[in-house]
C-alpha positions as CSV (number, residue, x, y, z in Angstrom):
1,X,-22.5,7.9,-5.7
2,X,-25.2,5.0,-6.0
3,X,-25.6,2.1,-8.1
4,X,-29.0,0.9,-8.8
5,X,-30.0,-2.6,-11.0
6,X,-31.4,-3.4,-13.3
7,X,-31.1,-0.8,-15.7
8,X,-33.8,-0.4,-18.3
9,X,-34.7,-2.1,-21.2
10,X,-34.3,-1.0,-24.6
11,X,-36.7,-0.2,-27.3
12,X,-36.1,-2.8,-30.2
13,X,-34.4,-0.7,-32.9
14,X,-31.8,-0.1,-30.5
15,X,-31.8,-3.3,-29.0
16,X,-31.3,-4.7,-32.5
17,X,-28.6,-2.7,-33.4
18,X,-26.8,-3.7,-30.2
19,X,-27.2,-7.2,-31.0
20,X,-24.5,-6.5,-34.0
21,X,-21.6,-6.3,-31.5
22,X,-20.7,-10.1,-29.9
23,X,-19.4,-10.3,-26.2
24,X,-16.8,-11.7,-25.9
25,X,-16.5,-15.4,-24.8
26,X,-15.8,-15.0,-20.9
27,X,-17.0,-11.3,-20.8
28,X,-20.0,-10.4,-18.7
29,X,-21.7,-7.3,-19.5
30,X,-23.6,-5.4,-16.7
31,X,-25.2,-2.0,-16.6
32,X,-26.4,-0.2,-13.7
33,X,-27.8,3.9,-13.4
34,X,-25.9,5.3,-11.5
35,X,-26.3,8.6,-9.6
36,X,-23.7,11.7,-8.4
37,X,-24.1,15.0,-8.7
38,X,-22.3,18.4,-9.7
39,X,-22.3,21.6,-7.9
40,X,-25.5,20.1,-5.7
41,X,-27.6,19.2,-8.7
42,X,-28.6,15.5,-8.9
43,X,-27.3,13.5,-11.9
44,X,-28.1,10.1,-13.1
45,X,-25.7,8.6,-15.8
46,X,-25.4,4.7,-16.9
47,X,-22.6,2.8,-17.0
48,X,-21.6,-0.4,-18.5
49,X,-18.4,-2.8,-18.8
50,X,-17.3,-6.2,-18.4
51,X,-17.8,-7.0,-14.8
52,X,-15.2,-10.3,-15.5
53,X,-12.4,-8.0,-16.3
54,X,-9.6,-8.7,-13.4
55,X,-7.6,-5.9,-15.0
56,X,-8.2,-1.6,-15.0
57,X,-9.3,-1.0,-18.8
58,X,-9.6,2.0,-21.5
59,X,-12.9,4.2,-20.4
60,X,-15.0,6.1,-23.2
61,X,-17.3,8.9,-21.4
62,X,-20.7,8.9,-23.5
63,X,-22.6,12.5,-24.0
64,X,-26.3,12.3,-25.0
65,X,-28.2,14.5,-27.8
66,X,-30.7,17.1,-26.3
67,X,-33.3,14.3,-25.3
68,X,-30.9,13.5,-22.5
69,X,-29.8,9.9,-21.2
70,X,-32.0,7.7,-23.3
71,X,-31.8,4.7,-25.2
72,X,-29.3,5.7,-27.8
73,X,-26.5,6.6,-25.1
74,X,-27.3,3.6,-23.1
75,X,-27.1,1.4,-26.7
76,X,-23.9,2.9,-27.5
77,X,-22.1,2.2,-23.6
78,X,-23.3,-1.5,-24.1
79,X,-21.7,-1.1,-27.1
80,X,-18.5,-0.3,-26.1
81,X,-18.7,-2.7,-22.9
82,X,-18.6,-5.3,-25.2
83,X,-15.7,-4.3,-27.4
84,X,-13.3,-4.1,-23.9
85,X,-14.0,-0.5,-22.4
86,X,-15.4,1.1,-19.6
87,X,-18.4,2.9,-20.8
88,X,-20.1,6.1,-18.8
89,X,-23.1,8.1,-20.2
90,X,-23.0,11.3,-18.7
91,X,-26.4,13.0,-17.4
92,X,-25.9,16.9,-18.6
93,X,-29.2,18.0,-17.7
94,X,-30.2,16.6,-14.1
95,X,-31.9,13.4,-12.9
96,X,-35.2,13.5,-14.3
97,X,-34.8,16.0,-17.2
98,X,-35.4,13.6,-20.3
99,X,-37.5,16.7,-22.3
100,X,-39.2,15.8,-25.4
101,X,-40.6,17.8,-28.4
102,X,-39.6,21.4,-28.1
103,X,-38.9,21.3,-24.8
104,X,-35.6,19.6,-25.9
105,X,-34.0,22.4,-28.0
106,X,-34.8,24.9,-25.0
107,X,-33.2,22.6,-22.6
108,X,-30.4,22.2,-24.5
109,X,-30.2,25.9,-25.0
110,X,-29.4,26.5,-22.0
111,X,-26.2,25.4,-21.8
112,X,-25.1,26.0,-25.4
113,X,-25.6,29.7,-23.9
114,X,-23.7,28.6,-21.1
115,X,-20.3,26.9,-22.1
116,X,-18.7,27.1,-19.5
117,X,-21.5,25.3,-17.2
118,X,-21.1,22.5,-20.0
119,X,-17.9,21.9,-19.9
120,X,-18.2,21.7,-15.4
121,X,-21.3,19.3,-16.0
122,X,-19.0,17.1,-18.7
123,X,-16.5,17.5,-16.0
124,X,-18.0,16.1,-13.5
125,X,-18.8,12.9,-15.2
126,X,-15.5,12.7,-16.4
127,X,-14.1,13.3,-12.7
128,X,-16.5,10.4,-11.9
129,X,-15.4,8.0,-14.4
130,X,-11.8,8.7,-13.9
131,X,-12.0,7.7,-10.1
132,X,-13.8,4.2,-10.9
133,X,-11.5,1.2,-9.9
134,X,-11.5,-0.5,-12.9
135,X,-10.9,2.1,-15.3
136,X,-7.1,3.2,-16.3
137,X,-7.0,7.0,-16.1
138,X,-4.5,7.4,-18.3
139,X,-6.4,6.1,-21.2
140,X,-9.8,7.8,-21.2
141,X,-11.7,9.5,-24.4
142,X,-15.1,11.2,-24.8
143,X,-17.7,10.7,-27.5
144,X,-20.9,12.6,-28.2
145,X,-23.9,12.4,-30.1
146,X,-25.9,16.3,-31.6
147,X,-25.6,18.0,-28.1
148,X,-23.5,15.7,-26.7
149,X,-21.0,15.7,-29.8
150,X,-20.6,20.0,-28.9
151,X,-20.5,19.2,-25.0
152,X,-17.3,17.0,-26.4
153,X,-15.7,19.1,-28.1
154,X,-16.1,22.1,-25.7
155,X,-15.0,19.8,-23.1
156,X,-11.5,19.2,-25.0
157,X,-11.1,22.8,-25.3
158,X,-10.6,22.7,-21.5
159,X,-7.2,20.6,-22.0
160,X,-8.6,17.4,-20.1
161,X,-6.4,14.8,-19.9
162,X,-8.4,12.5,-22.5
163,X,-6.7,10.6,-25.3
164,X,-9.2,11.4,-28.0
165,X,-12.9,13.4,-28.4
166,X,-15.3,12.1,-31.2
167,X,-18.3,13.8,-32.1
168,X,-21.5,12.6,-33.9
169,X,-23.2,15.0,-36.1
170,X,-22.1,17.4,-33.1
171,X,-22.7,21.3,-33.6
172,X,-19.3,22.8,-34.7
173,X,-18.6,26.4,-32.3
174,X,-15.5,27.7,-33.6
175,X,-14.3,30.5,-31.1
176,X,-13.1,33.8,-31.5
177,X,-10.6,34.5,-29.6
178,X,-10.0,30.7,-29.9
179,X,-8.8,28.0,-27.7
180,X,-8.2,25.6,-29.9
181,X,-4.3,25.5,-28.1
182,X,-5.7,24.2,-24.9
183,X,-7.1,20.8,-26.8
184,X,-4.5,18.1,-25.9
185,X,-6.9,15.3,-27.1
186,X,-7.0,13.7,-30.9
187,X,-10.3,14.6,-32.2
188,X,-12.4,12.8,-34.7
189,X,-15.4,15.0,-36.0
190,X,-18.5,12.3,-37.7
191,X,-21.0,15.0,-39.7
192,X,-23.2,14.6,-42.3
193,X,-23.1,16.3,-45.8
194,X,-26.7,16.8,-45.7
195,X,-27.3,18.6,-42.0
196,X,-28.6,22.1,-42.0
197,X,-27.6,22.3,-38.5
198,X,-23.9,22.4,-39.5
199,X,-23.4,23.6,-42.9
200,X,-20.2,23.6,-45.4
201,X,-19.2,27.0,-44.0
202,X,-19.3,25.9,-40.1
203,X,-17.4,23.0,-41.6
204,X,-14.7,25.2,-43.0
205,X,-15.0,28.1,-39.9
206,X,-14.1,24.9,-37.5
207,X,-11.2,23.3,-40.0
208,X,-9.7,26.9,-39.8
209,X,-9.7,27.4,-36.0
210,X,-7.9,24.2,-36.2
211,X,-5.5,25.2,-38.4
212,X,-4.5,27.7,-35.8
213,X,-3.2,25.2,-33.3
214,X,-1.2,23.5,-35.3
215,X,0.2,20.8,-32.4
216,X,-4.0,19.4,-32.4
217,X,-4.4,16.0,-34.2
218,X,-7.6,15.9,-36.0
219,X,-9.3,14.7,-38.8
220,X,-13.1,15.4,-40.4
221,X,-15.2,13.1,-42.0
222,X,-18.2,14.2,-43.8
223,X,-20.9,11.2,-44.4
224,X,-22.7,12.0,-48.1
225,X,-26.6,12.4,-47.9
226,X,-26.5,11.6,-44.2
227,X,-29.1,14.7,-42.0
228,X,-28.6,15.8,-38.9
229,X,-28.7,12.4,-35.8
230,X,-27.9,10.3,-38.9
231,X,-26.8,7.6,-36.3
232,X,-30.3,7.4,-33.6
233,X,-31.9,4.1,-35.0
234,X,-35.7,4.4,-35.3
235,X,-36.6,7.7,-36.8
236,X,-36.4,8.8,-40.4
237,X,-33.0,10.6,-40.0
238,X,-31.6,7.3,-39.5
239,X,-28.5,6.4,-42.4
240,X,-27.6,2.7,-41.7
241,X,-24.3,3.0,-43.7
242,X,-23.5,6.6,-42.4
243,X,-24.1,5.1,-38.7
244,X,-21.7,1.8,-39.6
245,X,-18.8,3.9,-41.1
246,X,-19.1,6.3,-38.4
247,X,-19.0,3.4,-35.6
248,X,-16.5,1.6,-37.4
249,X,-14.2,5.0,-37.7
250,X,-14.8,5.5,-34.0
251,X,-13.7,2.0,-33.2
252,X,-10.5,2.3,-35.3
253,X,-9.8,5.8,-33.5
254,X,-10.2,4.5,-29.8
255,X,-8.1,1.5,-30.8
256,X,-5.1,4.0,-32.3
257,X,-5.2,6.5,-29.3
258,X,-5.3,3.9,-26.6
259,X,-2.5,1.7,-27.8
Protein backbone atom coordinates (compact mmCIF):
# COMPACT_ATOMS: atom_id res chain seq x y z
CA UNK A 1 0.00 0.00 0.00
CA UNK A 2 1.13 3.62 -1.05
CA UNK A 3 -0.03 6.96 -0.45
CA UNK A 4 0.45 9.54 -2.96
CA UNK A 5 -0.44 13.71 -2.57
CA UNK A 6 -2.08 15.72 -3.69
CA UNK A 7 -5.00 14.06 -4.91
CA UNK A 8 -6.85 15.64 -7.83
CA UNK A 9 -8.87 18.47 -8.22
CA UNK A 10 -12.48 18.43 -8.79
CA UNK A 11 -14.55 19.62 -11.60
CA UNK A 12 -16.79 22.57 -10.27
CA UNK A 13 -20.24 21.00 -10.01
CA UNK A 14 -18.82 18.68 -7.71
CA UNK A 15 -16.65 20.87 -6.10
CA UNK A 16 -19.71 23.07 -5.50
CA UNK A 17 -21.74 20.65 -4.14
CA UNK A 18 -18.94 19.77 -1.68
CA UNK A 19 -18.79 23.14 -0.56
CA UNK A 20 -22.45 22.48 1.11
CA UNK A 21 -20.89 20.39 3.92
CA UNK A 22 -18.69 22.79 6.71
CA UNK A 23 -15.60 21.19 8.36
CA UNK A 24 -15.57 21.30 11.36
CA UNK A 25 -13.69 24.04 13.41
CA UNK A 26 -10.42 22.08 14.32
CA UNK A 27 -10.86 19.39 11.60
CA UNK A 28 -8.39 19.02 8.82
CA UNK A 29 -9.45 17.32 5.78
CA UNK A 30 -6.79 15.52 3.62
CA UNK A 31 -7.10 13.15 0.69
CA UNK A 32 -4.54 11.12 -0.74
CA UNK A 33 -4.83 7.97 -3.81
CA UNK A 34 -3.88 5.49 -2.51
CA UNK A 35 -2.79 2.16 -4.10
CA UNK A 36 -3.11 -1.92 -2.99
CA UNK A 37 -4.11 -4.54 -4.92
CA UNK A 38 -6.29 -7.77 -5.00
CA UNK A 39 -5.38 -11.16 -6.23
CA UNK A 40 -2.24 -9.38 -8.06
CA UNK A 41 -4.22 -6.78 -9.96
CA UNK A 42 -3.26 -3.10 -9.20
CA UNK A 43 -5.89 -0.92 -7.48
CA UNK A 44 -6.02 2.73 -6.80
CA UNK A 45 -8.75 3.99 -4.38
CA UNK A 46 -8.99 7.57 -2.49
CA UNK A 47 -9.25 8.18 0.80
CA UNK A 48 -10.15 10.98 2.90
CA UNK A 49 -10.66 11.91 6.78
CA UNK A 50 -9.80 14.29 9.35
CA UNK A 51 -6.09 13.97 9.76
CA UNK A 52 -6.66 16.01 13.44
CA UNK A 53 -8.62 13.25 14.75
CA UNK A 54 -6.49 11.87 17.94
CA UNK A 55 -9.16 9.16 18.21
CA UNK A 56 -10.09 5.72 15.83
CA UNK A 57 -13.45 6.87 14.04
CA UNK A 58 -16.61 5.30 12.16
CA UNK A 59 -15.27 4.36 8.33
CA UNK A 60 -17.82 4.38 5.26
CA UNK A 61 -16.29 2.27 2.23
CA UNK A 62 -17.34 4.26 -1.04
CA UNK A 63 -18.22 2.12 -4.42
CA UNK A 64 -18.10 4.06 -7.73
CA UNK A 65 -20.78 3.80 -10.76
CA UNK A 66 -19.37 2.06 -13.88
CA UNK A 67 -17.15 5.14 -14.86
CA UNK A 68 -14.88 3.96 -12.04
CA UNK A 69 -13.12 6.18 -9.25
CA UNK A 70 -13.97 9.65 -10.47
CA UNK A 71 -15.07 12.78 -9.25
CA UNK A 72 -18.35 11.86 -7.80
CA UNK A 73 -16.81 9.04 -5.39
CA UNK A 74 -13.98 11.26 -4.46
CA UNK A 75 -16.83 14.31 -3.75
CA UNK A 76 -18.81 12.08 -1.72
CA UNK A 77 -15.49 10.63 0.68
CA UNK A 78 -14.74 14.47 1.21
CA UNK A 79 -18.04 14.45 2.11
CA UNK A 80 -18.09 12.22 4.64
CA UNK A 81 -14.47 13.32 5.96
CA UNK A 82 -16.04 16.29 6.95
CA UNK A 83 -19.09 15.03 8.74
CA UNK A 84 -16.51 12.75 11.24
CA UNK A 85 -15.79 9.48 9.28
CA UNK A 86 -13.17 7.70 7.59
CA UNK A 87 -13.94 7.69 4.01
CA UNK A 88 -12.45 4.96 1.31
CA UNK A 89 -13.45 4.87 -2.35
CA UNK A 90 -12.88 1.53 -3.55
CA UNK A 91 -11.13 1.02 -7.16
CA UNK A 92 -13.36 -2.17 -8.63
CA UNK A 93 -11.93 -2.13 -11.89
CA UNK A 94 -7.97 -1.75 -11.71
CA UNK A 95 -5.64 1.29 -11.65
CA UNK A 96 -6.18 2.96 -14.79
CA UNK A 97 -9.55 1.56 -15.87
CA UNK A 98 -11.69 4.90 -15.82
CA UNK A 99 -13.81 3.67 -19.27
CA UNK A 100 -16.08 6.19 -20.73
CA UNK A 101 -18.96 6.02 -23.27
CA UNK A 102 -19.87 2.45 -23.95
CA UNK A 103 -16.94 1.11 -22.91
CA UNK A 104 -18.35 1.65 -19.33
CA UNK A 105 -21.49 -0.69 -19.43
CA UNK A 106 -18.98 -3.51 -20.89
CA UNK A 107 -16.58 -2.91 -18.13
CA UNK A 108 -18.98 -3.03 -15.72
CA UNK A 109 -20.43 -6.15 -17.25
CA UNK A 110 -17.98 -7.96 -16.48
CA UNK A 111 -18.32 -8.29 -13.13
CA UNK A 112 -22.18 -8.05 -12.88
CA UNK A 113 -21.54 -11.53 -14.77
CA UNK A 114 -19.13 -12.29 -12.20
CA UNK A 115 -20.48 -11.80 -8.57
CA UNK A 116 -18.59 -13.42 -6.93
CA UNK A 117 -15.23 -11.55 -8.26
CA UNK A 118 -17.30 -8.41 -7.10
CA UNK A 119 -17.81 -9.15 -3.94
CA UNK A 120 -13.56 -10.30 -3.55
CA UNK A 121 -12.67 -6.91 -5.28
CA UNK A 122 -15.30 -4.99 -2.57
CA UNK A 123 -13.55 -7.20 -0.29
CA UNK A 124 -10.46 -6.26 -0.59
CA UNK A 125 -11.06 -2.55 -0.11
CA UNK A 126 -12.95 -3.31 2.71
CA UNK A 127 -10.04 -5.59 4.13
CA UNK A 128 -7.92 -2.41 3.48
CA UNK A 129 -9.99 0.04 5.19
CA UNK A 130 -10.61 -2.14 8.17
CA UNK A 131 -6.79 -2.48 8.90
CA UNK A 132 -6.16 1.50 8.80
CA UNK A 133 -5.08 2.85 12.28
CA UNK A 134 -7.46 5.38 12.63
CA UNK A 135 -10.48 3.66 11.67
CA UNK A 136 -12.70 1.56 14.41
CA UNK A 137 -13.44 -1.79 12.91
CA UNK A 138 -16.25 -2.45 14.65
CA UNK A 139 -18.16 0.38 13.18
CA UNK A 140 -17.76 0.28 9.41
CA UNK A 141 -20.67 0.67 6.52
CA UNK A 142 -20.55 0.58 2.75
CA UNK A 143 -22.34 2.91 0.29
CA UNK A 144 -22.61 2.76 -3.51
CA UNK A 145 -23.53 4.69 -6.27
CA UNK A 146 -25.43 2.65 -10.03
CA UNK A 147 -22.64 -0.07 -10.10
CA UNK A 148 -21.27 0.61 -6.99
CA UNK A 149 -24.84 0.67 -5.17
CA UNK A 150 -25.08 -3.53 -6.64
CA UNK A 151 -21.29 -4.11 -5.64
CA UNK A 152 -22.89 -3.01 -2.01
CA UNK A 153 -25.44 -4.92 -1.76
CA UNK A 154 -23.78 -8.08 -3.16
CA UNK A 155 -21.12 -7.39 -0.83
CA UNK A 156 -23.61 -7.58 2.31
CA UNK A 157 -24.87 -10.74 0.96
CA UNK A 158 -21.38 -12.14 1.95
CA UNK A 159 -22.23 -11.49 5.87
CA UNK A 160 -19.35 -8.86 6.28
CA UNK A 161 -19.12 -7.50 9.36
CA UNK A 162 -20.49 -3.93 8.37
CA UNK A 163 -23.01 -2.02 10.36
CA UNK A 164 -25.10 -0.78 7.43
CA UNK A 165 -25.05 -0.95 3.19
CA UNK A 166 -26.75 2.02 1.29
CA UNK A 167 -27.18 2.00 -2.22
CA UNK A 168 -27.74 4.87 -4.74
CA UNK A 169 -30.02 4.20 -7.56
CA UNK A 170 -28.08 0.70 -7.29
CA UNK A 171 -29.28 -2.28 -9.70
CA UNK A 172 -31.55 -4.54 -7.45
CA UNK A 173 -30.36 -8.67 -8.14
CA UNK A 174 -32.73 -10.52 -6.20
CA UNK A 175 -31.34 -14.20 -6.01
CA UNK A 176 -32.90 -17.44 -6.48
CA UNK A 177 -31.88 -19.60 -4.38
CA UNK A 178 -31.41 -16.46 -2.13
CA UNK A 179 -28.94 -15.40 0.39
CA UNK A 180 -30.63 -12.76 1.78
CA UNK A 181 -29.89 -14.83 5.43
CA UNK A 182 -26.24 -14.23 5.15
CA UNK A 183 -26.84 -10.12 5.27
CA UNK A 184 -25.99 -9.10 8.86
CA UNK A 185 -25.80 -5.39 7.84
CA UNK A 186 -28.94 -2.73 7.95
CA UNK A 187 -29.56 -1.75 4.48
CA UNK A 188 -30.89 1.45 3.09
CA UNK A 189 -31.91 1.17 -0.68
CA UNK A 190 -32.07 5.18 -2.41
CA UNK A 191 -33.95 4.51 -6.11
CA UNK A 192 -35.68 6.62 -8.14
CA UNK A 193 -39.41 6.27 -9.32
CA UNK A 194 -38.51 7.14 -12.71
CA UNK A 195 -35.32 4.64 -13.61
CA UNK A 196 -35.84 2.17 -16.30
CA UNK A 197 -32.84 0.44 -15.06
CA UNK A 198 -34.73 -0.75 -11.93
CA UNK A 199 -38.34 -0.85 -12.48
CA UNK A 200 -41.52 -1.31 -9.98
CA UNK A 201 -41.33 -5.04 -10.46
CA UNK A 202 -37.39 -5.37 -9.56
CA UNK A 203 -38.53 -3.16 -6.71
CA UNK A 204 -41.04 -5.56 -5.51
CA UNK A 205 -38.77 -8.95 -6.70
CA UNK A 206 -36.02 -7.41 -4.19
CA UNK A 207 -38.73 -6.35 -1.15
CA UNK A 208 -39.85 -10.07 -1.49
CA UNK A 209 -36.39 -11.71 -1.22
CA UNK A 210 -36.20 -9.67 1.79
CA UNK A 211 -39.12 -10.73 3.22
CA UNK A 212 -37.63 -14.10 3.34
CA UNK A 213 -35.01 -13.24 5.89
CA UNK A 214 -36.93 -11.92 8.19
CA UNK A 215 -33.92 -11.06 11.01
CA UNK A 216 -32.46 -8.28 7.87
CA UNK A 217 -33.24 -4.60 8.79
CA UNK A 218 -34.10 -2.63 5.83
CA UNK A 219 -35.95 -0.04 4.52
CA UNK A 220 -36.69 1.32 0.65
CA UNK A 221 -37.11 4.71 -0.35
CA UNK A 222 -38.29 5.53 -3.80
CA UNK A 223 -37.45 9.31 -4.92
CA UNK A 224 -40.62 10.57 -7.30
CA UNK A 225 -39.52 11.65 -10.99
CA UNK A 226 -35.93 11.08 -10.02
CA UNK A 227 -33.92 8.73 -13.36
CA UNK A 228 -31.41 6.50 -13.12
CA UNK A 229 -27.62 8.46 -11.21
CA UNK A 230 -30.21 10.95 -9.97
CA UNK A 231 -27.46 12.02 -7.53
CA UNK A 232 -23.97 12.70 -10.14
CA UNK A 233 -24.09 16.63 -10.25
CA UNK A 234 -23.40 17.87 -13.84
CA UNK A 235 -25.41 15.91 -16.30
CA UNK A 236 -29.10 16.06 -17.06
CA UNK A 237 -30.04 13.11 -14.80
CA UNK A 238 -29.17 15.17 -12.00
CA UNK A 239 -32.37 15.78 -9.24
CA UNK A 240 -31.10 18.33 -6.68
CA UNK A 241 -33.89 17.45 -4.22
CA UNK A 242 -33.71 13.65 -4.87
CA UNK A 243 -29.77 13.92 -4.32
CA UNK A 244 -30.37 16.16 -0.77
CA UNK A 245 -33.02 13.74 0.63
CA UNK A 246 -31.01 10.86 -0.39
CA UNK A 247 -27.80 12.36 1.38
CA UNK A 248 -29.66 13.53 4.20
CA UNK A 249 -31.37 9.83 4.63
CA UNK A 250 -27.87 8.44 4.41
CA UNK A 251 -26.55 10.76 7.06
CA UNK A 252 -29.37 9.88 9.43
CA UNK A 253 -28.72 5.99 8.74
CA UNK A 254 -24.85 6.16 9.41
CA UNK A 255 -25.56 8.21 12.50
CA UNK A 256 -28.42 5.43 13.87
CA UNK A 257 -26.17 2.31 13.00
CA UNK A 258 -22.95 3.67 14.39
CA UNK A 259 -24.26 4.89 17.75
Amino acid sequence: MSLDTPSPALAPAFQTLLERVPIGEHAVIEAETVSYEHEGVPLEGYLSRDVQADERRPAVLVLHDWHGVGDNVRMRAQMLARLGYVAFAADLYGAGVRPTGDDAPAEAGKYYRDLPLLRSRVAAAFSWLQQHPAVDPARLAVIGYCFGGTAALEFARTGAPLRGTVSFHGGLIAHDPSDAGQIAASLLVLTGGADPVVPDEAVVAFEQELRGAPHVDWQITTYSGAPHAFTIPGTDRYRPVADARSWRAMVCFLDEVFR
